[in-house]
Structure formats: C-alpha cells, structure tokens
C-alpha positions as CSV (number, residue, x, y, z in Angstrom):
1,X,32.6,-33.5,-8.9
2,X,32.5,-31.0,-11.1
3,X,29.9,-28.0,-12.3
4,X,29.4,-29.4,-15.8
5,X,26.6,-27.4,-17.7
6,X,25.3,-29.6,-20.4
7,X,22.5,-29.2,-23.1
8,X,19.1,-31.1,-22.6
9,X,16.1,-31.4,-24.3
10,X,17.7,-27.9,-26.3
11,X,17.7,-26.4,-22.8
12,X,21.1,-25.5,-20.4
13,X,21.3,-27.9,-17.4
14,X,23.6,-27.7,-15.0
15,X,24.6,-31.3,-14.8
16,X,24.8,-31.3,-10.7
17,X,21.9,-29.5,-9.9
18,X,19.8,-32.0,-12.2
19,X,21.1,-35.2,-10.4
20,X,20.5,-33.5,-7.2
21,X,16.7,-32.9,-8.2
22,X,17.0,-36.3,-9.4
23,X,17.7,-37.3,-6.2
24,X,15.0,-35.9,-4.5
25,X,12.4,-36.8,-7.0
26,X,13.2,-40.5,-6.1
27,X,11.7,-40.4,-3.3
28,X,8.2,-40.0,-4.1
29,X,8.1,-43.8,-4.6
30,X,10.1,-44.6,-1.5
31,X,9.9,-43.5,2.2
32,X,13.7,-44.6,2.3
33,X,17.2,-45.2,0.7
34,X,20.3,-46.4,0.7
35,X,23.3,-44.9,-1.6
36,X,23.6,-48.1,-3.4
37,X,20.1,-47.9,-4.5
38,X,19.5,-44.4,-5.5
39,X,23.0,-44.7,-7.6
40,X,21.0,-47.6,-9.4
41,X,17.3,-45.3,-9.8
42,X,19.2,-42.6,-11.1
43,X,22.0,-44.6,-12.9
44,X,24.8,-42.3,-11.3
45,X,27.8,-44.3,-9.7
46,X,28.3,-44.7,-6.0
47,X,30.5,-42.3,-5.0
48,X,29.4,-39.4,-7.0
49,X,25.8,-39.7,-5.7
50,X,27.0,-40.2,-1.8
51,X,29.0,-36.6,-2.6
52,X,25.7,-34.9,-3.9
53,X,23.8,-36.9,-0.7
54,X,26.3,-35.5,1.8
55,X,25.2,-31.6,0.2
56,X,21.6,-32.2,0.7
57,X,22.0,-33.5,3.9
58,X,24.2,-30.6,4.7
59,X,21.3,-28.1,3.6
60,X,18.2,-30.0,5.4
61,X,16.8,-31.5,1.9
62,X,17.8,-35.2,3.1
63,X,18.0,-36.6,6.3
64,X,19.6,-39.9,7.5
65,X,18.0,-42.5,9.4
66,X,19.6,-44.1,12.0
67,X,19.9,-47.2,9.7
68,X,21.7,-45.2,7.5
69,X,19.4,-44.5,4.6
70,X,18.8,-41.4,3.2
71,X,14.6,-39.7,3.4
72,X,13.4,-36.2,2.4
73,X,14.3,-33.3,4.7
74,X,11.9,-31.3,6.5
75,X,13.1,-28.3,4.7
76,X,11.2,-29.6,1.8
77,X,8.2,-29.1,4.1
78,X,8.7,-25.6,5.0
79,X,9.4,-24.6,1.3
80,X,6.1,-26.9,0.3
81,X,3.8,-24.8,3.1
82,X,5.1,-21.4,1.2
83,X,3.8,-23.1,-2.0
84,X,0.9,-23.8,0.0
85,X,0.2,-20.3,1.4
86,X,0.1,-18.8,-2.3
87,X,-2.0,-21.4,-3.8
88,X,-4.2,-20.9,-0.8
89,X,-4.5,-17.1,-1.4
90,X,-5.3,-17.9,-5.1
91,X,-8.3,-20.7,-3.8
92,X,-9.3,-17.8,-1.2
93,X,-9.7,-14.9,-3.5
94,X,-11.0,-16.8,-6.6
95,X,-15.1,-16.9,-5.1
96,X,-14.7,-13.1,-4.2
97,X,-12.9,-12.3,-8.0
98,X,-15.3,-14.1,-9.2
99,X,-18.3,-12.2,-8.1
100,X,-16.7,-9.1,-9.1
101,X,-16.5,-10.1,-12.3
102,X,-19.9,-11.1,-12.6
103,X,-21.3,-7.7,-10.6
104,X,-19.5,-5.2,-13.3
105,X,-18.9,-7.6,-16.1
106,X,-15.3,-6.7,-16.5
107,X,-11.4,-8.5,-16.0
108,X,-10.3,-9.3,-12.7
109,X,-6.5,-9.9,-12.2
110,X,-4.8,-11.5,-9.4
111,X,-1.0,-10.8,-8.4
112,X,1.2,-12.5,-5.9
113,X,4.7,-11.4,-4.7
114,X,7.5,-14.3,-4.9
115,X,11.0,-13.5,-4.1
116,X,10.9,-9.5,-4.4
117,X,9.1,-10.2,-7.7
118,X,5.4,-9.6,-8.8
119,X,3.8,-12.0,-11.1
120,X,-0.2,-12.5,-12.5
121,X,-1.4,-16.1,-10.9
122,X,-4.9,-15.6,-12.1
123,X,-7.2,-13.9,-14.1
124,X,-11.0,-13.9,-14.1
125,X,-12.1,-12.9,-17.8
126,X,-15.2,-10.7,-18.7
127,X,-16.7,-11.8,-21.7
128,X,-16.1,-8.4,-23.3
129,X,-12.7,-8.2,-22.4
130,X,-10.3,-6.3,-24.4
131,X,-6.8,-6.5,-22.5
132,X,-4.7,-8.0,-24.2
133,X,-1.0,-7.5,-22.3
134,X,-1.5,-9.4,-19.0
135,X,-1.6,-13.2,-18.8
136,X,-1.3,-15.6,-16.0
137,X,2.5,-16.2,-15.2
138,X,3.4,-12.6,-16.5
139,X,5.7,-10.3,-14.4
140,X,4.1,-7.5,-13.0
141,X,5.3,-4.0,-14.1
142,X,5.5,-2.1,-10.5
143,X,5.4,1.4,-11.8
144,X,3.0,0.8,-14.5
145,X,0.1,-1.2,-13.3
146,X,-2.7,-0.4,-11.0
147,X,-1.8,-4.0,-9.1
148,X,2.4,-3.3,-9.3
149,X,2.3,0.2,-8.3
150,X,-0.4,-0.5,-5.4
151,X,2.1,-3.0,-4.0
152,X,4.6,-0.9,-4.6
153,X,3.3,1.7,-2.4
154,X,3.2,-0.1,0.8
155,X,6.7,-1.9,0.0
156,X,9.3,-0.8,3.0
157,X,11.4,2.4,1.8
158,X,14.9,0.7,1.0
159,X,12.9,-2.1,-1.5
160,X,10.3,0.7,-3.2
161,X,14.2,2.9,-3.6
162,X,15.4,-0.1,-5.0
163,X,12.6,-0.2,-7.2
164,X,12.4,3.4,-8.1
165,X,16.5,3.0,-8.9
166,X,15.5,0.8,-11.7
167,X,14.8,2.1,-15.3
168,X,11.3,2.8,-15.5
169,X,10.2,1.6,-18.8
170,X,7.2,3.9,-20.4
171,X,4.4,1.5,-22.0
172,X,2.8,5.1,-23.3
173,X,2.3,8.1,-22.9
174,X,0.9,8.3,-19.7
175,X,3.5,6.0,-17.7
176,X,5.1,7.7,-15.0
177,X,9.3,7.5,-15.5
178,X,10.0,10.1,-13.3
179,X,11.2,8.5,-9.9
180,X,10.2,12.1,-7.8
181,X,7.1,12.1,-9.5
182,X,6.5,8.0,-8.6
183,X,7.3,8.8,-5.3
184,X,4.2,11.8,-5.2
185,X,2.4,9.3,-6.7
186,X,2.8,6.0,-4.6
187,X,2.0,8.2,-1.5
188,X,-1.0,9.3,-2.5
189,X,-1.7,5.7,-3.4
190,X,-1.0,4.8,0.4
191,X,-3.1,7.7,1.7
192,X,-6.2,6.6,-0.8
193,X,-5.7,2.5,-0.5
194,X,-6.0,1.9,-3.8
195,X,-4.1,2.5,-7.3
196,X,-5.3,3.7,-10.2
197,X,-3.6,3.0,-14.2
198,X,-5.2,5.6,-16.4
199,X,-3.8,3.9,-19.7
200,X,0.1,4.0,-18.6
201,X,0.3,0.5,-19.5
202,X,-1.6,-0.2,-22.4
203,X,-3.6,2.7,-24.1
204,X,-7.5,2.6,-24.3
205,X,-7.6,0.5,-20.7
206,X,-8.0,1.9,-17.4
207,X,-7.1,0.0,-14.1
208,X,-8.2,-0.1,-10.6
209,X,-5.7,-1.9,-8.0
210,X,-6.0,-3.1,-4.0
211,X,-3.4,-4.8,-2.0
212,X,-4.2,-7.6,0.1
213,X,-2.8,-8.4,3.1
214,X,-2.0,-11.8,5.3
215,X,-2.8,-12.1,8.7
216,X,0.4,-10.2,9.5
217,X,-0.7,-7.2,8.4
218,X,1.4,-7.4,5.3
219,X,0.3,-6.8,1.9
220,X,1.4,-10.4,-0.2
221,X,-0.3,-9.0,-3.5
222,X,-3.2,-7.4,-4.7
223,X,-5.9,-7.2,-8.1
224,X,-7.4,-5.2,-10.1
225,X,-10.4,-4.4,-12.1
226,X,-9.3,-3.7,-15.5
227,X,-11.7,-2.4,-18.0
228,X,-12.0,0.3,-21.5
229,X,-11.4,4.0,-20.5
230,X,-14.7,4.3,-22.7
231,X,-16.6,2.2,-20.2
232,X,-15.3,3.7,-16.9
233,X,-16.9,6.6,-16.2
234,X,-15.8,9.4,-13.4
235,X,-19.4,7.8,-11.5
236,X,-18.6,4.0,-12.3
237,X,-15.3,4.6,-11.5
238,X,-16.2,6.1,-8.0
239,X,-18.7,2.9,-7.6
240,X,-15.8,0.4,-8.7
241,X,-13.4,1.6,-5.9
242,X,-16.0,1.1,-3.2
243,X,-16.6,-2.6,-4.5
244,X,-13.3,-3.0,-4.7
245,X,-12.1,-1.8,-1.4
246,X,-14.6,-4.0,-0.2
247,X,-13.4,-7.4,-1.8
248,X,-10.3,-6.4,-0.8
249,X,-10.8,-6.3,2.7
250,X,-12.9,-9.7,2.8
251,X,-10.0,-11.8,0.9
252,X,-7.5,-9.9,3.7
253,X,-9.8,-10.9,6.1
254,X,-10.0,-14.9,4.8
255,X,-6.5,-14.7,5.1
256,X,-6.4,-13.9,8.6
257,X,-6.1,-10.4,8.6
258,X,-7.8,-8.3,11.5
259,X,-9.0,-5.2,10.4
C-alpha cells in the first residue's frame, strides 16, 4: 500500500490518508464494523482497508471489539475535548467581548494558540470599524500585533527565541524587526500585563492586547481592542487598559483561573 498523492476536487490528496479519514467518517452512522463492510461503505477492497484498519488501531483511532469489529478509538475523544476546550474559550469570552465592544464602541479581536501557532477565532465588530487586515481564521503576527506580541511575551524562553530567530517581517514603519530591541520590548510587556501596537501593523490603527489564561495558569491566547490612532487618546487609552485588564481577568477567571 502505497503513498499515492492524487488530485481531487483541483486539490492534492494523499490517497491513504483520505481513505483513512474515510474510514473514520463511517462510523458516524454505525456504533460497529466489520472489514467486509467498511471495504463495501467506502468501496475499497478487503485487504487494503484491513492494512489501513491495522494503523489506526495501532495509533488508538479504532478499537476492536471482542467480536472482532472495528469502533472509534478513544483517542478521537481526547483530540475532540481539545476542540472542545477552544470552542469553549471562544463561548466564554464572547458575553465579556461583547460588552466591551458596546462600552467603547470599538473592534474586539479574539486569538487562540493551536500547535505553536496564533490564529484570530473571533472578532466582535464596532460599527465604525476601520480595520481592515485581521479576519477570523487569520494567523496572528507575534511581533507585530498587540494580541501576538502579548502572547509572545509570556511564551517560555526557548519558544519566544524560536520566535525571535524568525524573520521579523515590518508591516510599517513602526514594526519592531530588531530581535534585541523585541526582547526590551516583550519584557516590558510582561512587567505591564498588557501590549500595546502603536500602528506597527497597519498604519492609522492603534491596538491594545491581554493574555488570557486557563485554569493552569497559562496564557492560551489573548484580545485586543483595536481602534483609529485619531480616536485613542493618551486619557482614553489610559481608561481602555483598565477595562481591558479587567475583562481579561474575568474570562481567565471563567476559565478556571485563580487569581
């Protein structure tokens, strides 16, 4: 059985890997399977779908009954409850966001961390919104964002060097590209609890960023207020990290976090 990459739909599939997800998506209809029977669902023959069984029952996705038919794995069930716990964060914050939104009438962004990434999962709009590079499945730029760069600052020192290793790309003028001066930067970010993007990712729009934290202690993602530099005064901005800081801590808390 080889590792035959085939074009589907216009897309690249990787012929094994699709009738192993095959496989598993069988089983929504049925508790329990023979070979015989899922070779006929998916149209595969015999022998080729009992190889691709025996390598998901070798990594937990299938288990076999003493009967000899094949179910879903309880592995699914851990990876599901990870699903969970971001979709949960997202339902958590949303009411708090939300309020924000309403109180200062400007964009709310929401950011989770998945597999060393950083990526927007929600975005409560102000009517007079104006920013225009962040949408809901976009990956986060660490060092240039208010949300990236306050994640950032609390990531352990081997991943931020990782990081900082990286090219950092400058959005304008005012993006910081200079690892030693990141570093200066991200520590003062730490010390204040929040993060501030002063146009360095898109000119004309000033952010405010928080992490949020699980009820380990560790910080799973953050958001920010986004708004015009021309609307953000020195005083507004002083009244925005309070409220923020505050929202912050509540969705931390929902999540288990003890303060």
């Amino acid at each position: 059985m080889g590792c035959e990459i085939v074009k589907k739909n216009n897309k690249v599939i990787v012929q094994s890997v699709d009738r192993a997800l095959s496989i598993l998506q069988v089983f929504a209809q049925h508790e329990e399977l023979g070979v015989t029977e899922i070779s006929k669902l998916i149209n595969l023959n015999k022998s080729t779908t009992y190889g691709l069984l025996s390598t998901l029952f070798e990594k937990g996705y299938v288990d076999k009954k003493p009967n000899g038919k094949y179910c879903l794995g309880l592995i699914l069930l851990e990876l599901g409850q990870y699903v969970q716990n971001r979709l949960d964060v997202r339902s958590t914050a949303r009411p708090l966001l939300e309020e924000l939104c309403e109180k200062y009438d400007e964009t709310i962004h929401l950011v989770l961390c998945n597999r060393g990434e950083v990526y927007y999962v929600d975005k409560v709009e102000s009517a007079r919104s104006i920013v225009n590079i962040t949408q809901v499945g976009k990956k986060v730029a660490l060092h240039a964002s208010s949300v990236g760069k306050a994640i950032l600052a609390y990531m352990p020192v081997e991943e931020q060097e990782r990081e900082l290793a990286l090219p950092l790309k400058q959005y304008t003028t005012y993006t910081i590209t200079n690892p030693n001066e990141l570093r200066e930067h991200l520590s003062l970010v730490k010390e204040n609890g929040y993060a501030l993007d002063m146009e360095e990712i898109e000119l004309g729009i000033r952010c405010l960023g928080v992490p949020i934290r699980n009820y380990t202690g560790e910080v799973i993602g953050a958001f920010s207020c986004s708004a015009p530099a021309t609307r953000v005064s020195s005083e507004k901005l002083n009244e925005i990290i309070v409220a923020v800081k505050d929202t912050a801590t509540n969705v931390s808390r929902k999540l288990g976090y003890k303060i």
